[in-house]
C-alpha positions as CSV (number, residue, x, y, z in Angstrom):
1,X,-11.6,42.9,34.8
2,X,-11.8,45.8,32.4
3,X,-14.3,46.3,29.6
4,X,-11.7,48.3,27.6
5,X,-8.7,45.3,28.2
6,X,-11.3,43.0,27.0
7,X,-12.1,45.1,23.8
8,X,-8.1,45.5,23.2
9,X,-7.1,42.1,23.2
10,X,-10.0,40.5,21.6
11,X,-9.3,43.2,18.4
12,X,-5.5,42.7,18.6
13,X,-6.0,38.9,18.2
14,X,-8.6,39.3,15.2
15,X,-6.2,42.1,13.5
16,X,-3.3,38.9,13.8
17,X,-5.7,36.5,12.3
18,X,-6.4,39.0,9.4
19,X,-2.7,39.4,8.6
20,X,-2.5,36.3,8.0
21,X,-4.3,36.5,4.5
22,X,-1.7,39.1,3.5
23,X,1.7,37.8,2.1
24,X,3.0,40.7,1.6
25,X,3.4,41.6,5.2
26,X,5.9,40.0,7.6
27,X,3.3,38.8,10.2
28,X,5.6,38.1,12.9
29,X,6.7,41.5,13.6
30,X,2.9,42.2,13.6
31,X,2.3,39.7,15.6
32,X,5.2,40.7,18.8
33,X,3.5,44.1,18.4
34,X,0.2,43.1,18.8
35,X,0.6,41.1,21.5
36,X,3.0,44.0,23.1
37,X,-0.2,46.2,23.1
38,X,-2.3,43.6,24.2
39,X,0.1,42.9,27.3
40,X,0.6,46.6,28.0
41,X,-3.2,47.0,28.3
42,X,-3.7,44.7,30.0
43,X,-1.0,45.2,32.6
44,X,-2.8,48.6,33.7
45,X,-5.9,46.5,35.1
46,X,-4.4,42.9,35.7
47,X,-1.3,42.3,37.9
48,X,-0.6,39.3,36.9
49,X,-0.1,41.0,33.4
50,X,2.8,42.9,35.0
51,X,5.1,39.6,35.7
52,X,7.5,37.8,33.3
53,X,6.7,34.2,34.8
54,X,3.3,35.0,33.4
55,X,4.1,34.7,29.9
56,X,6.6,32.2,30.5
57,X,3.7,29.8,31.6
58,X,1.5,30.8,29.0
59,X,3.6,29.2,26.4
60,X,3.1,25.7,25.9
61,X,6.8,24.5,26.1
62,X,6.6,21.0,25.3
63,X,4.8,22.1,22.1
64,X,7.8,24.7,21.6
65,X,10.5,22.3,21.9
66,X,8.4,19.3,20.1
67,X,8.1,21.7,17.0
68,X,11.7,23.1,16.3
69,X,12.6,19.0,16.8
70,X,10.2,18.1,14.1
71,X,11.0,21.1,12.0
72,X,14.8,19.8,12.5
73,X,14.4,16.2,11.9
74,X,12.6,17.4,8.4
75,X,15.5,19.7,7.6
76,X,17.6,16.9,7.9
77,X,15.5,14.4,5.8
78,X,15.1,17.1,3.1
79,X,19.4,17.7,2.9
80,X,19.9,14.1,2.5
81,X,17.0,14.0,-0.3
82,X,15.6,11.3,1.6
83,X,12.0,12.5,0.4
84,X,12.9,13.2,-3.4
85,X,14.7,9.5,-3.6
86,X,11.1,8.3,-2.5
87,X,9.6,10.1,-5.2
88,X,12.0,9.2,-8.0
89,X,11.7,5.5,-6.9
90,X,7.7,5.9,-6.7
91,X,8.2,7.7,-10.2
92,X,10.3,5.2,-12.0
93,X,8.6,2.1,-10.8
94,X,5.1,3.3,-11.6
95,X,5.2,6.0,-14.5
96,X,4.3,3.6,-17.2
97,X,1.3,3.0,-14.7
98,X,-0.8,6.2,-14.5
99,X,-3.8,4.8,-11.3
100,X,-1.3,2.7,-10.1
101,X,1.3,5.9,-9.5
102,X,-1.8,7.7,-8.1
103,X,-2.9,5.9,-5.9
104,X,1.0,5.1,-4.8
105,X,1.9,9.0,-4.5
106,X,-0.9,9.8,-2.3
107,X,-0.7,6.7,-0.3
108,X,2.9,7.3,0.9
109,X,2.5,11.3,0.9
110,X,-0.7,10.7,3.2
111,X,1.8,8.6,5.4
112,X,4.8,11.0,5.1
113,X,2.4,13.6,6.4
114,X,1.2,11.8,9.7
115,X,4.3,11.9,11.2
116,X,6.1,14.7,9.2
117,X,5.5,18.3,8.7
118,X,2.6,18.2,5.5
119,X,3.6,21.3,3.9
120,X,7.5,19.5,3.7
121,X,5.8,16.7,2.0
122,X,4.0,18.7,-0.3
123,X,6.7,21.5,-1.7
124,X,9.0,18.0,-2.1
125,X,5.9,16.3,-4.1
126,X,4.0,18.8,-6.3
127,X,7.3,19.8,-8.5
128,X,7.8,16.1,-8.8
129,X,4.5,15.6,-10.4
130,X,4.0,18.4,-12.4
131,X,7.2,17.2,-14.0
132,X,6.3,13.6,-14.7
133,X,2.9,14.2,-15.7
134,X,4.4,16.8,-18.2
135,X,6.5,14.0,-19.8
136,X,4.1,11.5,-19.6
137,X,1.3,13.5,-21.2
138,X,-0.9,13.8,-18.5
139,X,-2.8,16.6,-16.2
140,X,-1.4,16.6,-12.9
141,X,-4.3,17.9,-11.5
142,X,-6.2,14.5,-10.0
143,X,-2.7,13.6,-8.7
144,X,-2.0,17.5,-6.9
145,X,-5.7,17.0,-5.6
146,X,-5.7,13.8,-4.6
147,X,-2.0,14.6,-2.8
148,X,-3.7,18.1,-1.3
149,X,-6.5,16.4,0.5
150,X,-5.2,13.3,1.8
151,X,-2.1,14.4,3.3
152,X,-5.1,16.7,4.8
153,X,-6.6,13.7,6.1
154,X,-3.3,12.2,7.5
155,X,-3.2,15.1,10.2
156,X,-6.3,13.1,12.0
157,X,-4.4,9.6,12.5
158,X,-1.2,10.5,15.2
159,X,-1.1,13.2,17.3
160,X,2.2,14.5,15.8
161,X,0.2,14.8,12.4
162,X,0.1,18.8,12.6
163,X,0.5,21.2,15.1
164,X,-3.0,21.7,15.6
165,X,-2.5,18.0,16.8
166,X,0.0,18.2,18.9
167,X,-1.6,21.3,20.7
168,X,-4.3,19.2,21.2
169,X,-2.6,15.9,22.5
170,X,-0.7,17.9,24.7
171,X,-3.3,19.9,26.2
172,X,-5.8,17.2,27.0
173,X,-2.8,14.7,27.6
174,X,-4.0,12.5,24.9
175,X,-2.1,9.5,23.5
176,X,-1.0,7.8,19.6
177,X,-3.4,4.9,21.3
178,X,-6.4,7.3,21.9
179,X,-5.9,8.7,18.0
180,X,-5.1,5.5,16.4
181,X,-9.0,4.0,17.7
182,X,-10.8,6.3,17.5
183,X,-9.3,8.5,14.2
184,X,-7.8,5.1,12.6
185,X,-10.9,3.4,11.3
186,X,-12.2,7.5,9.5
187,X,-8.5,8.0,8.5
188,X,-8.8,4.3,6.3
189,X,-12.3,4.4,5.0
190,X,-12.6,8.6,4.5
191,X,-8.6,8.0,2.4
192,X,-10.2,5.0,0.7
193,X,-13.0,6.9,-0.6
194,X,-11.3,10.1,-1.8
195,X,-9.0,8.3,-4.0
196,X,-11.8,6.0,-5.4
197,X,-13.8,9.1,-6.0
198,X,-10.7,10.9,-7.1
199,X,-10.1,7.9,-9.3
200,X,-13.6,7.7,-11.0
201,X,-14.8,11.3,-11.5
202,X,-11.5,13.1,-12.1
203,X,-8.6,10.7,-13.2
204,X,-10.2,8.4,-15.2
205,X,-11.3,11.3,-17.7
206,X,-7.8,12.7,-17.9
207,X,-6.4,9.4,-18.7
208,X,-8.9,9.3,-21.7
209,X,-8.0,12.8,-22.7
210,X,-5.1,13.5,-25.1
211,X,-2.9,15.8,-23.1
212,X,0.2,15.8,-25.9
213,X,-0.3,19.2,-27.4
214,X,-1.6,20.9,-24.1
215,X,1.7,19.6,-22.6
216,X,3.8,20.8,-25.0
217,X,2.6,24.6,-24.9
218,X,3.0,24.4,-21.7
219,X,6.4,23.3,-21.1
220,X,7.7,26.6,-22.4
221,X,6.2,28.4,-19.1
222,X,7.4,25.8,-16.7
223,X,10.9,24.6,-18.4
224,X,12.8,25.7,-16.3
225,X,11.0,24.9,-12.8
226,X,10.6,21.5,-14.4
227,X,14.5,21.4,-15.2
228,X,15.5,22.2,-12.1
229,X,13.1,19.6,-10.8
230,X,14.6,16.8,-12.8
231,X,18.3,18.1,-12.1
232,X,17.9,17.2,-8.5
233,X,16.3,13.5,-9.6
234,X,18.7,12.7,-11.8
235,X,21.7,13.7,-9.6
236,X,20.2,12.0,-6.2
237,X,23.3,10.3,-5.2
238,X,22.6,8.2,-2.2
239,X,24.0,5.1,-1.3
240,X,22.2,2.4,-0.1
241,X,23.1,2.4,3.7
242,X,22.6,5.7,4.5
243,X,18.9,5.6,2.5
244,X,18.5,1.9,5.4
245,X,19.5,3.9,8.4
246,X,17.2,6.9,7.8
247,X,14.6,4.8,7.1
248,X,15.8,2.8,10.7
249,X,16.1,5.8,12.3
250,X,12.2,7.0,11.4
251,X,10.5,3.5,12.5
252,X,12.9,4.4,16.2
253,X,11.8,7.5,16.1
254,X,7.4,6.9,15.5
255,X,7.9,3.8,18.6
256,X,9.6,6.9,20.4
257,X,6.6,9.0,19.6
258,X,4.1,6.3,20.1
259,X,5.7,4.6,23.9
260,X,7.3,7.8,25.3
261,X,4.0,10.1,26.6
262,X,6.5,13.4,27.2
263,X,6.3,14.1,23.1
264,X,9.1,16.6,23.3
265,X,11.5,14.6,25.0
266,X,10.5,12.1,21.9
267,X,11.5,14.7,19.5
268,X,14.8,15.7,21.3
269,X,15.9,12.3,21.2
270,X,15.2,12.1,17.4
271,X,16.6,14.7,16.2
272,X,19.9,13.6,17.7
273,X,19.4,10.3,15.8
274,X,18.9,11.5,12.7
275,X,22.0,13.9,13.2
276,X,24.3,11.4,14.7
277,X,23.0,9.3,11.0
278,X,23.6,12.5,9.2
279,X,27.0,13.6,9.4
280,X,28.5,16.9,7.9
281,X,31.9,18.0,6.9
282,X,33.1,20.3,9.0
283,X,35.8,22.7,9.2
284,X,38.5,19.9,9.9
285,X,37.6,17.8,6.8
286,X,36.2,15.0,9.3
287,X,32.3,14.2,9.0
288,X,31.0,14.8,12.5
289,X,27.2,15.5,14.1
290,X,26.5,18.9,13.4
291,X,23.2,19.6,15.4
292,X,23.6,23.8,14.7
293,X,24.1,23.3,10.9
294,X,20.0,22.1,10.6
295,X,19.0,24.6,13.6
296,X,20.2,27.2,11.4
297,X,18.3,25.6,8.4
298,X,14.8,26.0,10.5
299,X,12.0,28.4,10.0
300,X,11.2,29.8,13.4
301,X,8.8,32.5,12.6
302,X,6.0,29.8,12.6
303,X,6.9,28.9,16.0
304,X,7.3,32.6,17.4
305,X,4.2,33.2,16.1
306,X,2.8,30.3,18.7
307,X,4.4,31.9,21.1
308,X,2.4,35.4,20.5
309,X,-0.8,33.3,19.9
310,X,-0.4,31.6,23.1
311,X,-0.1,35.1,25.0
312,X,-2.6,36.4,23.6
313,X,-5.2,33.8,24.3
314,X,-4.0,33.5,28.0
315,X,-4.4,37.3,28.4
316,X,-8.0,36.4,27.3
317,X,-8.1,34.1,29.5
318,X,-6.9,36.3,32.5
319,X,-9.6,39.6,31.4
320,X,-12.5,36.9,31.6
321,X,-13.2,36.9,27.6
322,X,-12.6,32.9,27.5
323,X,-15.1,32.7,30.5
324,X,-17.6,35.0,28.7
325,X,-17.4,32.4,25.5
326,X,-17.6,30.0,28.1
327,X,-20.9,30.8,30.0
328,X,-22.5,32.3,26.1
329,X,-21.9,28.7,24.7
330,X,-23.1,27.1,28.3
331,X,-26.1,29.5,28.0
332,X,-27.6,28.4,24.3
333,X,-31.1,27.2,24.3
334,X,-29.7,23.2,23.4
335,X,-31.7,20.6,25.3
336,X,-28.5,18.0,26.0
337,X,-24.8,17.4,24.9
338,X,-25.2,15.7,21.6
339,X,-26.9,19.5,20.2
340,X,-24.5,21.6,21.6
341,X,-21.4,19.1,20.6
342,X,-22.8,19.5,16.9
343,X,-23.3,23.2,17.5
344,X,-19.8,23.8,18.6
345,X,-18.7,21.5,15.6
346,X,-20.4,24.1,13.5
347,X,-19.0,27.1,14.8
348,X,-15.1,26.0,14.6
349,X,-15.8,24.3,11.6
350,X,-16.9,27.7,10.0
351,X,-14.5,29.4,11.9
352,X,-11.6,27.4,10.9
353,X,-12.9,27.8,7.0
354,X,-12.4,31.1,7.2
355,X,-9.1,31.3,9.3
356,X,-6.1,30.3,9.9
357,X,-7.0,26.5,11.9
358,X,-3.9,27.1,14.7
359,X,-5.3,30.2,16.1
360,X,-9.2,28.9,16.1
361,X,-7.1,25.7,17.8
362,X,-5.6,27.8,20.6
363,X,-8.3,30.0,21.3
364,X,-10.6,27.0,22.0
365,X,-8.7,24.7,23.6
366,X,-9.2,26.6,27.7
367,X,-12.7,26.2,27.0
368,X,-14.4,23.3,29.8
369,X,-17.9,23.8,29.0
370,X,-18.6,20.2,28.4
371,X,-16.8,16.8,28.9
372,X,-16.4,15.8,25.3
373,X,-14.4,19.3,24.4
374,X,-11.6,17.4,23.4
375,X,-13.1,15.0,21.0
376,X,-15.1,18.3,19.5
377,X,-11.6,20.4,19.3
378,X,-10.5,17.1,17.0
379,X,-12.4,17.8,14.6
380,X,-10.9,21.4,14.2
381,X,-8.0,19.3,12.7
382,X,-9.8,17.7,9.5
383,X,-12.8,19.2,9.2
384,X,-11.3,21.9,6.7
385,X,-9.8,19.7,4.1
């Protein structure tokens, strides 16, 4: 191993990570050239560095695959409005009811999120609720809060909660059964007590407040978000069946997720469902499947970005910096497990507070310093809420 490959790689991963605060900057393309310098470095010391099959097998595939099908399946849920008819019938049935739409709209958002993408569920959700707490009078802050953190939450009950999660689950092989024991009973009582704290020290003093004249001055600055917002409720159009199967099709596609262990073959075989469900029109008037019309719809840069991140880390891995972390961590002055399990808790919690939570994830997960690594790497998910 080289001293100077180890110092490349290890700053080409941090200058990523610190990309990532800045918005303005396309960070994939940074990302492909990072991890080109990082490869060309360390091709000059490493041969293994010098082979295509070696960056073929440093991507996690199944993770690949299960993400454009999730990322699919939710482009497909959001064209047939399937998530804004939710809201409207959440919003309908319970705006004369200001707790009991609370506690409602986080409960199913929470849910959404554990088995669809969270930041889907939330850019569906938040113009929703700014716009009914507008007309009803209201701060929509306890509702945004209470939305932000438990769909937060929801990433610890399934596997397919994030993709953090399914990192995870697919690197240590771990199954819905193993989350659902031993995240279930924290997922109930920590959600519980958010919203009952939520409840007492932050919505219960709004609903006192007299929000009428704040409202109204501030209608003018968000008019025409909030128009657009209440075009699309009042013009969701869908009939009754198609609303039955999709809702059909997502309890098929959780048991998929739950009894089939191979999670990408689970997510290819839903996203077919929901497309066979979903028709389009296409270009001979006839509604058919149309699986390239939502692949097209897709975000990949996310998933690229996985890709560089799980170069990167593997050319780590191959220089000896993941074994250096390794022996350093093995090395501490902690006199059993249960010290350096909470020590490790600390450092990725902090870690993760500070950056993004998939590249901490990745860069983790070859660590096998100690048998309960994969209950510590958990945590990673939820403890930055």
């Amino acid at each position: 191993m080289s001293l100077l490959s180890q110092i490349v790689v290890c700053i080409c991963f941090l200058i990523l990570i610190i990309i990532l605060f800045f918005d303005s900057n396309d960070y994939l393309t940074y990302s492909v050239l990072l991890m080109l310098i990082a490869a060309g470095v360390s091709a000059i010391d490493l041969p293994e560095a010098r082979h295509l099959e070696t960056y073929i097998m440093a991507i996690e595939w199944e993770v690949i695959i299960f993400l454009i099908a999730m990322f699919t399946i939710v482009e497909v849920l959001i064209e047939a409005r399937i998530f804004h008819k939710i809201a409207q019938s959440i919003v309908n049935r319970y705006k004369n009811n200001i707790r009991k739409m609370f506690y409602v709209i986080c409960t199913v958002s929470t849910l959404l999120a554990s088995i669809l993408e969270d930041l889907s569920v939330a850019i569906i959700f938040i113009p929703i609720i700014v716009l009914v707490c507008s007309e009803i009078k209201i701060n929509p802050s306890p509702f945004l809060l209470g939305m932000t953190i438990c769909i937060n939450l929801a990433s610890t009950l399934t596997p397919f909660g994030s993709a953090e999660n399914i990192m995870i689950a697919n690197y240590f092989e771990l199954s819905f059964t193993f989350f659902l024991l031993n995240f279930g009973p924290f997922f109930i009582v920590s959600t519980i007590i958010t919203l009952v704290l939520l409840d007492y020290f932050v919505l219960s003093k709004e609903i006192k407040k007299d929000w009428r004249s704040a409202c109204e001055s501030k209608m003018t600055t968000i008019s025409e978000e909030n128009g657009k917002t209440r075009d699309i409720l009042d013009n969701i159009q869908i009939d009754k069946m198609t609303l039955i199967k999709n809702f059909v099709a997502l309890g098929i596609f959780i048991l998929l997720l739950i009894f089939i262990d191979e999670i990408h073959i689970a997510g290819l075989i839903g996203v077919l469902l929901f497309v066979f469900i979903n028709p389009k029109t296409g270009e001979s008037k006839k509604k058919q499947p149309q699986l390239s019309h939502f692949l097209r719809k897709v975000d990949y840069k996310l998933i690229y970005f996985f890709m560089c991140l799980f170069i990167m880390v593997h050319l780590m891995e191959l220089n000896g910096t993941v074994g250096l972390m390794e022996k350093w961590i093995e090395n501490l002055p902690l006199n059993n497990i249960f010290l350096l399990s909470v020590f490790i808790l600390i450092i990725t919690s902090l870690l993760s507070g500070f950056l993004d939570n998939a590249p901490v994830t990745i860069i983790f997960l070859p660590l096998k310093f100690t048998s309960c690594a994969s209950f510590l790497i958990l945590f990673l998910i939820y403890i930055n809420f």
